[in-house]
Phi, psi and omega in degrees: 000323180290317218272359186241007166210018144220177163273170163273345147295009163268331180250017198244311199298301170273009196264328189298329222251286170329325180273347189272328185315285204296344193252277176329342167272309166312290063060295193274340175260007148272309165354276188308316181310299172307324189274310189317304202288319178305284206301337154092007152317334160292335186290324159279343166284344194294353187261243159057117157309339158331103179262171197274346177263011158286305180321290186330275219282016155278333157291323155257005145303318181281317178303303211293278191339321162273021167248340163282336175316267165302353172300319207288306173344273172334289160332306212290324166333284200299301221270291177318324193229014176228341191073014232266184174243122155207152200268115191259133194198136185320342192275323170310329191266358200239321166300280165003268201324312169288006165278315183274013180266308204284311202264326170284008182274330203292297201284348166287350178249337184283319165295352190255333187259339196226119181242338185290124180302301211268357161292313219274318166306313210321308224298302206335282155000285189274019131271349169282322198271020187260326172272012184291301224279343193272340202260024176066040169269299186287336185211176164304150155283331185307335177273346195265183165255144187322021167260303189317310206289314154331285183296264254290351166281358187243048184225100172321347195237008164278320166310312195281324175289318205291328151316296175283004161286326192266337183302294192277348186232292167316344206014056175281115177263314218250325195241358144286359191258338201271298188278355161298290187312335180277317165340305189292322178301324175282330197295288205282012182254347170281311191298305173303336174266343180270359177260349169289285191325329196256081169309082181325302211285323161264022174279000000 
């Protein structure tokens, strides 16, 4: 059905936006984790009036500003040298945000659980690149086989494309706000295990 009402860069445009969410989140919060913690800066923070789910949501507060960033980048990209049509909507900005909430909550447990930086990209890696191809950034899920379809429902960036998809382009409002919620909801069960998990004192 999709494929008969979009071009692929129309069904391309927000899956580009999901990767950039995820890889910035993802990425930029084991980074920091790792150097802070090589640099004994977590540690130092542990002297600090800072409690760690103050840290947690100043990272993701920083995370969302380069993911409106880089969306608007994209978008403008998308609109200007592609032609696309899109729908710019509050739901769109509701996504963004639960993309920056869910992957750097995400990339807070992949540095916690792995701690050496280049094991911790090693880890990174292999939870990202399985969903560049499972979440339904390059083609429908609906096209893979029901084994496939099956994992891409327990993968947070299938919800995020398929959202800023019905946001911007489908404009389905009633079925990004259903997948914005679920979004948000993994965001805030990743940011509590990952502000649990993360030990200062002992850093």
């Amino acid at each position: 059905i999709l494929s008969t009402e979009l071009r692929f860069i129309d069904f391309f445009l927000p899956g580009v936006i999901g990767i950039a969410i995820m890889s910035t989140g993802v990425f930029g919060t084991i980074g920091t984790n790792t150097k802070y913690r090589k640099n004994g800066v977590l540690k130092k923070l542990a002297t600090t009036p800072i409690s760690k789910l103050e840290w947690v949501i100043g990272l993701v507060i920083y995370h969302a500003m380069i993911c409106v960033i880089a969306s608007f980048i994209i978008t403008t990209v998308g609109m200007l040298v592609f032609n696309i049509n899109v729908n710019i909507n509050i739901m769109v900005f509701l996504l963004i945000f639960s993309g920056a909430l869910t992957f750097p909550g995400l990339g807070m447990i992949i540095s916690r659980i792995v701690s050496e930086e280049e094991s911790a990209d090693a880890a990174g890696n292999v939870v990202t690149f399985p969903m560049l191809f499972l979440a339904g950034t390059f083609f429908p899920i609906d096209t893979m086989p029901p084994a496939l379809q099956i994992l891409a429902k327990f993968l947070p960036l299938t919800y995020l494309n398929a959202g800023l998809r019905n946001a911007m382009i489908l404009n389905n409002l009633n079925a990004a706000f259903i997948n914005g919620l679920i979004m948000f909801g993994i965001g805030i069960a990743f940011i509590v295990i990952g502000s649990k998990l993360l030990d200062w004192k002992n850093e």
